[in-house]
C-alpha positions as CSV (number, residue, x, y, z in Angstrom):
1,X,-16.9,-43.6,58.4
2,X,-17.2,-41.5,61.7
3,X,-14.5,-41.7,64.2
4,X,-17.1,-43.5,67.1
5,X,-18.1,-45.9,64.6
6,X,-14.4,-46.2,63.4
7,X,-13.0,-46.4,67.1
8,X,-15.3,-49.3,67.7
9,X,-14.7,-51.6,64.9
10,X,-10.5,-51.0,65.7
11,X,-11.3,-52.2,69.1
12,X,-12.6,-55.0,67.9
13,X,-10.3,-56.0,65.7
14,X,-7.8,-55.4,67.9
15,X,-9.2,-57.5,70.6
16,X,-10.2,-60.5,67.9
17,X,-8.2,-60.4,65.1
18,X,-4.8,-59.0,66.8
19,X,-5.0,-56.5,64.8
20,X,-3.1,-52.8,65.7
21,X,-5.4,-50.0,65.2
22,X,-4.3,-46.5,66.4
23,X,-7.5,-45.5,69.2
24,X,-8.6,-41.8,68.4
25,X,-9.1,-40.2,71.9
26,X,-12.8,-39.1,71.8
27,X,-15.4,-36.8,74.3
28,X,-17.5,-38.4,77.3
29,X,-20.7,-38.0,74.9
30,X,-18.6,-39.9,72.0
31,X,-17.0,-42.5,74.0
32,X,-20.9,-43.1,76.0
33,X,-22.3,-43.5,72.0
34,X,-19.3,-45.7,71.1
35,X,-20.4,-48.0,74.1
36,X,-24.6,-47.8,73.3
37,X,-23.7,-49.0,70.0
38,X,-21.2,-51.9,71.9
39,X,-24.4,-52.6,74.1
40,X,-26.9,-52.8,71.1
41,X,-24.4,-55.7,69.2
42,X,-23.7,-57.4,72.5
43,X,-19.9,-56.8,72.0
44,X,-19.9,-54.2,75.4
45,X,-17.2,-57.0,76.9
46,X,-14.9,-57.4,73.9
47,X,-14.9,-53.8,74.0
48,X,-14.2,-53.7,77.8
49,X,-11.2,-55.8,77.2
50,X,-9.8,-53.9,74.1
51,X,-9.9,-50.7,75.9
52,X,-7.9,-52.0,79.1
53,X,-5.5,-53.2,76.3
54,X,-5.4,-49.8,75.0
55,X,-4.8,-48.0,78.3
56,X,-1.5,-49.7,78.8
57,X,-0.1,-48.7,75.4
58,X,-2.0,-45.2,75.1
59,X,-2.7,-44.1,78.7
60,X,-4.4,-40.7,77.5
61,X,-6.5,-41.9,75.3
62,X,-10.3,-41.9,77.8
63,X,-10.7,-38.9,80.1
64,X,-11.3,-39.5,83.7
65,X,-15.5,-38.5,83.3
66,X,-15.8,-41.5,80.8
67,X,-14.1,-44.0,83.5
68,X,-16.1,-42.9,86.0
69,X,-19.1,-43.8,83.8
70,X,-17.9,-47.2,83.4
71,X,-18.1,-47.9,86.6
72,X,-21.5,-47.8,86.7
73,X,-24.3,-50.3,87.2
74,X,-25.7,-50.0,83.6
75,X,-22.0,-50.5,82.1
76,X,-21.2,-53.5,83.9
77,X,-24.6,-54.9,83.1
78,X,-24.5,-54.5,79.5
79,X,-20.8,-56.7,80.2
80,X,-22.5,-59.2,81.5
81,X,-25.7,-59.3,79.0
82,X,-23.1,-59.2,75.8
83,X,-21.1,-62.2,77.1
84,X,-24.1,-64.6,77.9
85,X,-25.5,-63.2,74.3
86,X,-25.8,-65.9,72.0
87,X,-28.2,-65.8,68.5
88,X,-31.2,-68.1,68.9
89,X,-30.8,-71.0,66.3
90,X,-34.3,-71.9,66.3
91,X,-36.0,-69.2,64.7
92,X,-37.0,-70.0,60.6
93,X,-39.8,-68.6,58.9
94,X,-41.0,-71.9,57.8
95,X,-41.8,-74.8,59.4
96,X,-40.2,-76.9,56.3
97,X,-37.1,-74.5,56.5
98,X,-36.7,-75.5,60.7
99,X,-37.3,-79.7,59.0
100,X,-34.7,-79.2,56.8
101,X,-32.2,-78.3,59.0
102,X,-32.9,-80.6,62.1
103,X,-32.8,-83.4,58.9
104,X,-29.0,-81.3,58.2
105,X,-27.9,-81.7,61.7
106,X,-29.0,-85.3,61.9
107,X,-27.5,-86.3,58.9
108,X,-24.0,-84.7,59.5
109,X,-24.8,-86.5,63.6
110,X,-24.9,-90.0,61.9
111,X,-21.7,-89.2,59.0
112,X,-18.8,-90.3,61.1
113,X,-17.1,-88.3,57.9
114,X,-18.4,-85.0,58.8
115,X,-16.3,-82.6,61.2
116,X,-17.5,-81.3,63.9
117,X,-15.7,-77.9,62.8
118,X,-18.2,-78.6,59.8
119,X,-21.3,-78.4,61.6
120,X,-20.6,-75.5,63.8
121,X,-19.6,-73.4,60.9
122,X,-22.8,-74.1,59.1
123,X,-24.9,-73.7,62.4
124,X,-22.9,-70.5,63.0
125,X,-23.7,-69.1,59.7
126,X,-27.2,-70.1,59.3
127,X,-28.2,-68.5,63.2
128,X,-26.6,-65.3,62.2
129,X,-28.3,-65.1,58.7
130,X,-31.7,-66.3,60.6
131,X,-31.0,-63.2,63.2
132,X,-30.3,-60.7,60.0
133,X,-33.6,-61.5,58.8
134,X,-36.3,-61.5,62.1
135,X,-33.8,-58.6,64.2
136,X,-31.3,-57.1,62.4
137,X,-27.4,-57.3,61.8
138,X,-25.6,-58.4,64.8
139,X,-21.8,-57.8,65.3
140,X,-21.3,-60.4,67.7
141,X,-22.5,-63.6,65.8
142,X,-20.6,-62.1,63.0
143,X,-17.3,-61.3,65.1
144,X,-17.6,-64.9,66.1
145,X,-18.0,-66.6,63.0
146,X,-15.0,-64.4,61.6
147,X,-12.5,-65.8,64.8
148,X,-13.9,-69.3,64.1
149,X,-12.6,-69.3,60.8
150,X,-9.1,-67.5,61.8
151,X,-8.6,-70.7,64.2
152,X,-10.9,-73.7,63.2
153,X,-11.3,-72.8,59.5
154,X,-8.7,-75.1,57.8
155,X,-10.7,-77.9,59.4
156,X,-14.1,-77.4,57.9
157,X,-15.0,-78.8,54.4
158,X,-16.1,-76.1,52.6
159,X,-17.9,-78.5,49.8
160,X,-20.4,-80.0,52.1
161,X,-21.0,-76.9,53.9
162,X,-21.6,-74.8,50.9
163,X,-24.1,-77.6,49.9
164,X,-25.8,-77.4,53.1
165,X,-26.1,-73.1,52.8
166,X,-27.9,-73.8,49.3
167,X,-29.8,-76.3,51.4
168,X,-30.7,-73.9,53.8
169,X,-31.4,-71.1,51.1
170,X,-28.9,-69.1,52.8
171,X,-25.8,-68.9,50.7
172,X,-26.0,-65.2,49.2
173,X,-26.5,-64.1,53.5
174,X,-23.4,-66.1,54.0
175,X,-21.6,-64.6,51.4
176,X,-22.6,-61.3,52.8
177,X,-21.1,-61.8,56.2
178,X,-17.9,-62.9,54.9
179,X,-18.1,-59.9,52.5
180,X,-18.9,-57.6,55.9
181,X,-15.2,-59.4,57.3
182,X,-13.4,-58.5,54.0
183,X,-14.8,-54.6,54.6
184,X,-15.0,-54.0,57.6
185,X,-11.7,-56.0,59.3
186,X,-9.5,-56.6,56.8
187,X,-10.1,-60.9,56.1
188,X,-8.6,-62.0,52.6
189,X,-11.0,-63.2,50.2
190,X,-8.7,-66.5,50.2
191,X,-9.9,-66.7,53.9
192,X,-13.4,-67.4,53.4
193,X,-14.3,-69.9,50.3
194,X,-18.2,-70.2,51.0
195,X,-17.7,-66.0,50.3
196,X,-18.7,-66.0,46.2
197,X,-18.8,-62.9,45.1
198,X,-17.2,-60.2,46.7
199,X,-20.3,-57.7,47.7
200,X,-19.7,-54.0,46.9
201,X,-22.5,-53.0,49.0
202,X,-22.1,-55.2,52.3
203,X,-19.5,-52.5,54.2
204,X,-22.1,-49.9,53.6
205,X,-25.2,-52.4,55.0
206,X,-23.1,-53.0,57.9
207,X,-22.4,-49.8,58.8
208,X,-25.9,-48.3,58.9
209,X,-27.0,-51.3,61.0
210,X,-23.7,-50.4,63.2
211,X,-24.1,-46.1,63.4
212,X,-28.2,-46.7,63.7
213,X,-29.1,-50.3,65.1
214,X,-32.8,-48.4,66.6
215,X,-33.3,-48.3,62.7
216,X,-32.6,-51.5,61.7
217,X,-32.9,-53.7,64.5
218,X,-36.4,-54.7,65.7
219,X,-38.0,-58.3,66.9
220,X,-41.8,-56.9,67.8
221,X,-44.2,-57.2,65.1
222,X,-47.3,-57.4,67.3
223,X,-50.8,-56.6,66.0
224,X,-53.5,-55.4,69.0
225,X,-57.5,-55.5,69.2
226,X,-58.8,-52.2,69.7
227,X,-61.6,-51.9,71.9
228,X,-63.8,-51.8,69.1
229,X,-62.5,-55.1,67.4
230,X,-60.1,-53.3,64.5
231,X,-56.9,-54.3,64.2
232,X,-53.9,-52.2,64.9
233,X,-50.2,-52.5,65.1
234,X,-47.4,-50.2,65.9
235,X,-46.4,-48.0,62.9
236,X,-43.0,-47.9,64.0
237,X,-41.9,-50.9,64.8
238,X,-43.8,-52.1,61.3
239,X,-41.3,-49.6,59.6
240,X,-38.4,-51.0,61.4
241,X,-39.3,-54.6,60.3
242,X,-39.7,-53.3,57.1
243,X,-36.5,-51.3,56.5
244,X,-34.1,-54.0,58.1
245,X,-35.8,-56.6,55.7
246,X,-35.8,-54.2,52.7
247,X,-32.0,-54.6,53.5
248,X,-31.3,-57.8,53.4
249,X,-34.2,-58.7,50.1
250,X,-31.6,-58.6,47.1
251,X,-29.5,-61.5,49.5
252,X,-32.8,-63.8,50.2
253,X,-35.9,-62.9,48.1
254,X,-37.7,-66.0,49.4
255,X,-36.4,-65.7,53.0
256,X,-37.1,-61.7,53.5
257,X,-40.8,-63.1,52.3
258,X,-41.3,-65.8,54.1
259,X,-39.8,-64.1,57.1
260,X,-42.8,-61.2,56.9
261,X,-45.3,-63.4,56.5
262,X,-44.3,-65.7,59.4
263,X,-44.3,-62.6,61.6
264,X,-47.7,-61.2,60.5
265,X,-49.1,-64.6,60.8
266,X,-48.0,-65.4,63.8
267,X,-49.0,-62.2,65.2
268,X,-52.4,-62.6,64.4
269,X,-52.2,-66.0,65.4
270,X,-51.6,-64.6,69.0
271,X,-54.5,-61.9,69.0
272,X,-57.0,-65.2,68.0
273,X,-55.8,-66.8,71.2
């Protein structure tokens, strides 16, 4: 791991998870990266926060040039932008997959039994793995859904909400982010029981999506009319589309299918119009 990509994650688990990470001092250029890759997984004000904690105990550790660029409009925009960021919960590939979990909801709505800790767990996990497949990897929903389960976790029944995930189609995704958690910030596996499996590769995932998020994160699929009615779209962002759902394929076959399709469709749907 390189020391930007390793300076940000300890930030962020020192600002989530209390955790007590050692901050490598780093160059203007590496400290400007380390924040571009804060602003592309809306985390730039968890960041913000762990490096004013840092400051106290290490007062050496960012030169006066990189201050001076955090003072700037675009910083203290991308603040503001990654603490209104939420993932959007409404985006399936399928119109039955979107039924099925308004009928979810509705029925956990009408179970007095059912905790609310319950719900927002499962609505937590399925918007993140919904966001994994039609943009990319996030850090921030996944951040989230980690501190949820630090605090909220021993309140959630894990036996209805791993039936819901297999409802949903999304319990190997699941199982990835809480295999991300184990890598990447230290959980125990004990910590999350919708986990399964422990997965070798998710660290690895994670950190290209982290170190190159212009490779893996994309949300424009768009097809265009030429002036001489072909059909065209943009090669790159169809490679982008591609490789982040190449990624995620061995996790949800069905849901890195239906998720293509859904896009293509839709596009062409648009260009009809």
């Amino acid at each position: 791991m390189d020391i930007i990509t390793s300076n940000l994650l300890s930030l962020l688990g020192n600002e989530l998870y209390s955790q007590s990470h050692i901050i490598a001092t780093l160059s203007p250029f590496k400290w400007h990266r380390l924040l571009s890759q804060a602003d592309a997984h809306h985390v730039s004000d968890y960041v913000r926060d762990a490096l004013l904690t840092t400051m106290r105990k290490q007062p050496d550790v960012v030169d006066g040039t990189s201050l001076k660029d955090w003072n700037t409009d675009w910083y203290q925009m991308t603040v503001e932008h990654s603490s209104k960021y939420k993932p959007d919960e409404n985006i399936f590939a399928t119109r039955r997959q979107r039924m099925r979990y308004t009928d979810i909801l509705s029925e956990h709505v009408e179970n007095r039994d059912t905790t609310p800790e319950t719900m927002r767990l499962f609505r937590m996990l399925t918007a993140n793995s919904m966001e994994m497949l039609n943009s990319g990897f996030c850090l921030r929903g996944l951040l989230q859904m980690g501190k949820f389960l630090r605090e909220e976790g021993d309140k959630v029944d894990y036996v209805l909400l791993e039936h819901d995930l297999a409802e949903m189609g999304v319990t190997s995704l699941s199982g990835l982010q809480g295999s991300i958690l184990v890598k990447l910030f230290d959980f125990s596996e004990d910590e999350i029981p919708f986990l399964g499996s422990l997965k070798s590769s998710s660290g690895r995932l994670a950190l290209r999506c982290i170190v190159h998020p212009e490779r893996y994160s994309s949300s424009e699929w768009s097809f265009r009319q030429s002036s001489h009615g072909l059909l065209a779209n943009n090669p790159r962002q169809w490679l982008r589309g591609m490789r982040r759902l190449s990624l995620y394929f061995p996790y949800s076959p069905g849901g890195s299918v239906s998720t293509l399709f859904s896009r293509v469709v839709r596009s062409l749907s648009e260009i009809e119009e």
